[in-house]
C-alpha positions in Angstrom: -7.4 7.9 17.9 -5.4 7.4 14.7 -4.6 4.1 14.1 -1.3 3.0 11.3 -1.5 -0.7 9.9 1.7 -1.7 8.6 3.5 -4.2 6.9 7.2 -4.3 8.8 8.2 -3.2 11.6 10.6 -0.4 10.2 7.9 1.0 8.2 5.8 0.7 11.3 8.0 2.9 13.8 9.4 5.6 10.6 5.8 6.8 10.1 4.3 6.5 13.7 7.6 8.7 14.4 5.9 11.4 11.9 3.4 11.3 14.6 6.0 11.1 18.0 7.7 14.2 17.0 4.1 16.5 16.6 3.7 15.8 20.5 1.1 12.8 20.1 1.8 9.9 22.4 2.2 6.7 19.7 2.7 2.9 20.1 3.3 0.3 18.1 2.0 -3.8 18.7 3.7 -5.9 16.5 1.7 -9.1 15.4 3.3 -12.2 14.5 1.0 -14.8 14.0 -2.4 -15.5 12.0 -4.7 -16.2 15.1 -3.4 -13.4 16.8 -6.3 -11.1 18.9 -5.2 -7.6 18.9 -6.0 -5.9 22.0 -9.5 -6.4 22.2 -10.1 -2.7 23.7 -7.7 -0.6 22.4 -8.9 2.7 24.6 -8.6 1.4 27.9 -5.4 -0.3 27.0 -3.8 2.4 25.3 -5.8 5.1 27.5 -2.5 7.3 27.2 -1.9 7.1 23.5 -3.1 8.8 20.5 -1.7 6.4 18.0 -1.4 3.2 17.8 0.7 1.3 15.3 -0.2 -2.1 14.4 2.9 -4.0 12.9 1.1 -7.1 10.9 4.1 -8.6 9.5 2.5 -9.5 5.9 5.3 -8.2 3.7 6.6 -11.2 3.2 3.9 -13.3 3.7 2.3 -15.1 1.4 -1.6 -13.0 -0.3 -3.7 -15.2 1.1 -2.0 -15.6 4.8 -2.2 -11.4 3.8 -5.7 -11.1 3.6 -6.8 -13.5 6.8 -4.4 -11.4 8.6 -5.3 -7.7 7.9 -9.3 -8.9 8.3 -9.0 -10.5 11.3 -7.2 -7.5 12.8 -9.5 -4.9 11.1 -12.3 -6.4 12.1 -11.4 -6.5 16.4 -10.3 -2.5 15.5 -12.6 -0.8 17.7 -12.2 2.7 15.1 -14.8 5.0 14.9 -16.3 7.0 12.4 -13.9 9.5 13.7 -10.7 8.4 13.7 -8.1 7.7 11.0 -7.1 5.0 9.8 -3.8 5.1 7.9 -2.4 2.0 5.8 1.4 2.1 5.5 3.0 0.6 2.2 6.9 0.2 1.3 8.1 3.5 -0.7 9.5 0.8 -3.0 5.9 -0.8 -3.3 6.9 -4.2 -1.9 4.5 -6.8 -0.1 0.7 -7.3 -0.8 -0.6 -3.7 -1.1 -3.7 -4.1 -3.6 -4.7 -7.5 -1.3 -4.0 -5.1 1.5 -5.8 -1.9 0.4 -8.7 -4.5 -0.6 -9.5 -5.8 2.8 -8.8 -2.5 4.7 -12.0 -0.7 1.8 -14.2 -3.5 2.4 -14.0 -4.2 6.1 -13.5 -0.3 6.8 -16.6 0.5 4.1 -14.6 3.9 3.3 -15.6 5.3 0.1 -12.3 6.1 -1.5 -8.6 5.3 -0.9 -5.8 7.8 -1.5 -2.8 6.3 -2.5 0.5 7.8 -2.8 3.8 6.6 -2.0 5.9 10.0 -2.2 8.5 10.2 0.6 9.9 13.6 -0.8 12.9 13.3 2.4 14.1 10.1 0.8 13.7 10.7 -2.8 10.7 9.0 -3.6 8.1 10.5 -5.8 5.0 9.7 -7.9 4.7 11.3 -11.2 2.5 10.3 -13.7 1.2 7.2 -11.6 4.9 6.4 -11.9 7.3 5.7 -8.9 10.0 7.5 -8.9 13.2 6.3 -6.7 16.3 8.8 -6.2 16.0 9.8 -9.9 14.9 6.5 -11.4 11.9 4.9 -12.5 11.5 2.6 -9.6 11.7 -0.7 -12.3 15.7 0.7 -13.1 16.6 1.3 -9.4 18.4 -1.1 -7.0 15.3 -1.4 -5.0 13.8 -3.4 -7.2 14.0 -7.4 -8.0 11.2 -8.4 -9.0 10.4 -10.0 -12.1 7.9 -7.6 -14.0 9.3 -5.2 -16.7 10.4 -1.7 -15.4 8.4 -0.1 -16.8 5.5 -2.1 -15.2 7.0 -2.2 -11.7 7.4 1.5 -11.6 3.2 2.2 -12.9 1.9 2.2 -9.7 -1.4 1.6 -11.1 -0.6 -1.5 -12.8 1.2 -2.9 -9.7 -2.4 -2.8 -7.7 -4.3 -3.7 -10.1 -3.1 -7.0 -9.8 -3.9 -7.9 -7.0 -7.6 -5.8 -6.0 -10.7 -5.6 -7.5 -11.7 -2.1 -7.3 -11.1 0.3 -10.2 -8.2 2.2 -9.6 -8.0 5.8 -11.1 -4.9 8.9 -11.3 -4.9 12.4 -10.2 -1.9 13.5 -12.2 0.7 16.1 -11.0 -0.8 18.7 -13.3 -4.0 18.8 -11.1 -1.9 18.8 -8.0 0.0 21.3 -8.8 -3.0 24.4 -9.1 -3.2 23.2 -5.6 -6.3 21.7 -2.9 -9.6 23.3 -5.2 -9.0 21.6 -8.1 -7.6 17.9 -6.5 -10.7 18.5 -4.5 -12.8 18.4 -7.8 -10.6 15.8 -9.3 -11.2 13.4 -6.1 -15.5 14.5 -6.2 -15.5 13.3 -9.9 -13.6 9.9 -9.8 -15.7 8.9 -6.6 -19.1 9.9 -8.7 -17.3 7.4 -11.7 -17.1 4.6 -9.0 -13.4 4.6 -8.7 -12.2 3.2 -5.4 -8.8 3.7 -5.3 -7.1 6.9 -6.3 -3.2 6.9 -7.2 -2.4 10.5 -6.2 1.1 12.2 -7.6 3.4 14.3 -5.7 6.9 15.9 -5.9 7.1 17.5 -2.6 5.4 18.1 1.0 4.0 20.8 0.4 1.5 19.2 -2.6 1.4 16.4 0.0 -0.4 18.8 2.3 -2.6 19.9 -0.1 -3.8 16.3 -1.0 -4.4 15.6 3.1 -6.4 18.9 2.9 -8.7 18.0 0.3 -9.2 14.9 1.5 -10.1 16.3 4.6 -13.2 18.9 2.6 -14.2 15.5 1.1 -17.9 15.0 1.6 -17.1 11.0 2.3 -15.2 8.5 4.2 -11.1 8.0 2.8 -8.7 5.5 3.8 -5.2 7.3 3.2 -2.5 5.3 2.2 1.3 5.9 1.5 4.6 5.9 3.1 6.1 8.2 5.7 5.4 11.2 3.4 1.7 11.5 3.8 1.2 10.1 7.1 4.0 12.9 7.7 1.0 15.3 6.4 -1.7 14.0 8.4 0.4 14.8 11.7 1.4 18.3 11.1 -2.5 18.6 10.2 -4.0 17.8 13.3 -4.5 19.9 16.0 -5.2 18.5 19.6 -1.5 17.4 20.1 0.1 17.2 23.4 3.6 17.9 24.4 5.5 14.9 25.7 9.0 14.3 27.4 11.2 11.8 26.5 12.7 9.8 28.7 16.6 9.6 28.8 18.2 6.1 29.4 20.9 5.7 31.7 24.5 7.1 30.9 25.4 3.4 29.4 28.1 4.0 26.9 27.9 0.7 24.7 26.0 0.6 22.0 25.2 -2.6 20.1 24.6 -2.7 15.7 22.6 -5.4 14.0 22.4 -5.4 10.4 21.2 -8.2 8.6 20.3 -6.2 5.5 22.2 -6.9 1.9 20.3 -3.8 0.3 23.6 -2.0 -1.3 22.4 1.4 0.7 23.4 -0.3 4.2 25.9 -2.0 3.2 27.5 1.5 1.7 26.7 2.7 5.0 28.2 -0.2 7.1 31.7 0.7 5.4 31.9 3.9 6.2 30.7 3.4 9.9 33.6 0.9 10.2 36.1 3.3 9.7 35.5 4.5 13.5 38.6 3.8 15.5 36.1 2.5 18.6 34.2 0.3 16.1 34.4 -3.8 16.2 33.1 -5.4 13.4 32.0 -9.2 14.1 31.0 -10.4 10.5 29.0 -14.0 10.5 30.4 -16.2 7.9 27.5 -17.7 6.6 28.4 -20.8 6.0 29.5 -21.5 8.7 26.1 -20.4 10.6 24.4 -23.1 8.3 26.6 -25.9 9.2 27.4 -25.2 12.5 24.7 -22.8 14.0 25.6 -23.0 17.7 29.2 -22.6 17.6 28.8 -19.9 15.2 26.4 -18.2 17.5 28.6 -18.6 20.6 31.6 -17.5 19.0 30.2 -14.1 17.8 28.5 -13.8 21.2 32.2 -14.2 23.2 33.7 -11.9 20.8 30.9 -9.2 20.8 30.4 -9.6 24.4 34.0 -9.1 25.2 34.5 -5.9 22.3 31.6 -4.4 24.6 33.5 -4.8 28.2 35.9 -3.6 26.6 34.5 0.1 25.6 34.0 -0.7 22.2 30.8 0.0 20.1 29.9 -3.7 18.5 28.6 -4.4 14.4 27.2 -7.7 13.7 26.3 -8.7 10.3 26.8 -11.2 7.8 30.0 -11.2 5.9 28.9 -9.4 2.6 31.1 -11.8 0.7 29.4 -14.6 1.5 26.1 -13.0 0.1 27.3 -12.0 -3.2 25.0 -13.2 -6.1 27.0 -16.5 -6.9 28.0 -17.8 -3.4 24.7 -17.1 -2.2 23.7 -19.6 -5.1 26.1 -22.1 -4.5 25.0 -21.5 -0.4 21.0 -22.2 -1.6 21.4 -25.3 -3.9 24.3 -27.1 -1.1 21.7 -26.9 1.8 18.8 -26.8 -0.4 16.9 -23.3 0.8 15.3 -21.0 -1.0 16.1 -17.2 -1.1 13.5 -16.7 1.7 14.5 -19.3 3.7 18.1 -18.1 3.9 17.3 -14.9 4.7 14.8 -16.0 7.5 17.7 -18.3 9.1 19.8 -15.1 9.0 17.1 -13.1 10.7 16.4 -16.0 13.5 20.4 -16.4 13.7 21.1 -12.5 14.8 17.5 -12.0 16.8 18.8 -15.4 19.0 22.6 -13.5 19.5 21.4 -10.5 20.4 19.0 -12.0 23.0 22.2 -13.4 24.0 24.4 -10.3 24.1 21.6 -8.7 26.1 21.7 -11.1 28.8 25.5 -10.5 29.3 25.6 -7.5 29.3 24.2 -4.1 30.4 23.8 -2.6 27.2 20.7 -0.8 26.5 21.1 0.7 23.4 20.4 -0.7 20.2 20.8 0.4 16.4 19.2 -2.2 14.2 18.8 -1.7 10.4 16.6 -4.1 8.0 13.4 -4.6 8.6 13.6 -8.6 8.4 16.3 -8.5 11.1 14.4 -6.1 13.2 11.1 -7.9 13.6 13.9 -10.8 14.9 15.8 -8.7 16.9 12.4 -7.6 18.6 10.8 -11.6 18.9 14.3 -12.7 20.3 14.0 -10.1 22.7 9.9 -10.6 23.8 9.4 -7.1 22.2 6.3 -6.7 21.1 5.3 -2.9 22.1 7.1 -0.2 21.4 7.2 3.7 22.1 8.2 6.4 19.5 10.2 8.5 21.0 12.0 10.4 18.2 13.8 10.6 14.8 17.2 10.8 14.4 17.2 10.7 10.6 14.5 11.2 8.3 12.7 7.6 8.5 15.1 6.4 11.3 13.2 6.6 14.5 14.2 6.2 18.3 11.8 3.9 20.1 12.2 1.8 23.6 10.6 -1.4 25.0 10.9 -2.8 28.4 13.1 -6.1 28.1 12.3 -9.1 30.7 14.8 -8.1 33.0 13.1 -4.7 33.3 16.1 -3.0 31.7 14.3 -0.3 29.0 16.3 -0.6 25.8 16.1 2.1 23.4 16.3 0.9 19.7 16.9 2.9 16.8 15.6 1.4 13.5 16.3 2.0 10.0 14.9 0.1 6.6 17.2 -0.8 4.5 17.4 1.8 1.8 17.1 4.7 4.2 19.8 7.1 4.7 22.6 8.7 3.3 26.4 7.4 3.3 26.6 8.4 6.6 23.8 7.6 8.0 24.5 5.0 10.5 27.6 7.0 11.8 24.8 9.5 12.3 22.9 7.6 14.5 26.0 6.2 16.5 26.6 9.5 17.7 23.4 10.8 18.5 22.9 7.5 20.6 25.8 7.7 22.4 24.6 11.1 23.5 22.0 10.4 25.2 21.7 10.0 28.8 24.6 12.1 29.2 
């Protein structure tokens, strides 16, 4: 079994999709709360999968409602000394990584973590211990808002460091670059200096492969973590794969778009998908959703409902205007929320309307982009296991749950800074397809 503990639920079904398209049979559970018990025997529940993805929802969560979380699921993992365990972090490096990785090392007792972040197919690469993010240090990119200086949020090393205990250590592109001997070597000696977690560099896939095969010649235990790009490695590595078939949905020709993401990517992507002649966009004013939350929500349900009868493909999402940096202020300090809070009342808002557009109507496709807005989309719906079907995009995965009405609804998902211009045009199309 190879198990994937993640921190969202996009970053949960883009690398168990690495997985999905080799042929292995892959789930995903999504937990949502601190007391949850994960399935208490994962091999007789899951007799008919070879990975399971656990989505813990600790991104945004605060360390130490982190740290209960990731134990108390670690510790009812039924994982042998054979499988692999695989802990998913944000290419961008948000959410509680080094409180993360720490748990994960001491409950596990691995010997060594190896860390990198490298998701070559989206531009993300690691040199020097350094994040790099479509060409820029990841401190000067628009995928960072944090408060640290940029050149401390892109040193990978001094972002974990800050939150573990265990001495952290490079293996610098130079050594990964004469290939799996001599990263080999460099992994052997770091161990014998006590380091515990090793921030790997890489530039491609290839040298991604070589670090997953010297990990694998490594005389002790490893707990790999990264993004997409190495748990991409991992899957291609293995050998005892099996050939599934995917299930086509019904010829239903609506398909229904939930965005509740403000990262500039989507929202570049959003205009251009508007431009299709079939499209109807039904943007939230988001004032009006704070001071009149039902009527909001049933007016964008009559209108979305009736654009769908009607043969249309449907866009929800909050009126970009409304989000811009000084009416979002002025929207915080008049009904007194923080940052998080507004965005959680958005998420809640669209997961509720969706629910409700469901129930109207027979649509059973879904594109949903944001990781925030898919974890509501999916607890609005009662979705709380998934199955990876495919990838559309690199990092934008086809999936399908059963909904209560026993409809299956297949759900593409997409984090917010994935994809080119066109992405979600992309997806729209290759959505409509199928069934047909």
């Amino acid at each position: 079994m190879i198990y994937i503990i993640a921190d969202d639920l996009t970053g949960a079904t883009d690398t168990g999709v690495q997985f999905s398209k080799q042929g292995y049979r892959t789930q995903v559970v999504i937990v949502t709360g601190a007391d949850f018990q994960p399935i208490p025997d994962t091999r007789n529940v899951f007799s008919e999968t070879d990975v399971l993805v656990i989505d813990t929802e600790t991104r945004e969560a605060s360390p130490s409602t982190a740290r209960h979380r990731i134990r108390h699921i670690l510790e009812h993992l039924p994982a042998n000394e054979d499988d692999i365990v695989y802990k998913k972090v944000d290419s961008t490096l948000r959410g509680n990584i080094g409180v993360e990785l720490d748990e994960c090392l001491n409950v596990l007792h691995k010997d060594v973590c190896v860390f990198t972040p490298s998701l070559p197919a989206n531009k993300r690469i690691t040199v020097e211990g350094y994040l790099i993010v479509q060409d820029q240090p990841l401190g000067l990119s628009e995928y960072y808002s944090g408060h640290l200086a940029p050149e401390d949020a892109s040193y990978i090393p001094n972002v974990l460091e800050s939150a573990t205990d265990f001495p952290i250590a490079r293996i610098d592109l130079k050594h990964v670059m004469r290939g799996e001997e001599t990263i080999l070597q460099k992994l052997r000696k770091l161990v014998k200096a006590g380091r515990k977690i090793l921030v790997v560099d890489a530039i491609n896939d290839t040298q991604l492969q070589h670090i997953l095969q010297s990990c694998s010649r490594f005389e002790g235990s490893v707990l790999y973590s990264g993004s997409a790009g190495l748990a991409n490695a991992i899957s291609t590595g293995q050998h005892d794969t099996r050939q599934v078939t995917i299930q086509k949905p019904s010829p239903e020709k609506s398909v229904l778009i939930v965005s509740g993401s403000m990262n500039m990517t989507t929202l570049r992507q959003l205009e251009y998908l508007s431009a299709s002649p079939l499209l109807c966009k039904i943007s939230i004013d988001v004032k009006q959703l704070l001071n009149q939350t039902e009527a909001c929500l049933q007016q964008a349900r009559m209108t979305t409902v009736q654009a769908l009868h009607d043969g249309h493909y449907a866009l929800i999402c909050p009126d970009p205007a409304c989000l811009e940096e000084w009416q979002s202020q002025e929207l915080l300090s008049e009904f007194h929320l923080t940052f998080r809070e507004l965005g959680i009342t958005i998420r809640d808002f669209l997961g509720r309307l969706t629910s409700a557009i469901l129930e109207e109507t027979q649509t059973n496709k879904l594109i949903v982009t944001g990781g925030d807005t898919a974890i509501g989309v999916c607890s609005a719906l009662g979705l709380y296991n998934l199955t990876i079907l495919d990838e559309f995009l690199p990092g934008i995965p086809l999936s399908s749950g059963v909904l209560k009405d026993r409809r299956r609804l297949n759900i593409a998902t997409k984090a917010g800074g994935f994809g080119e211009e066109d992405a979600l045009y992309i997806v729209l199309e290759k959505l409509i397809r199928l069934g047909k």
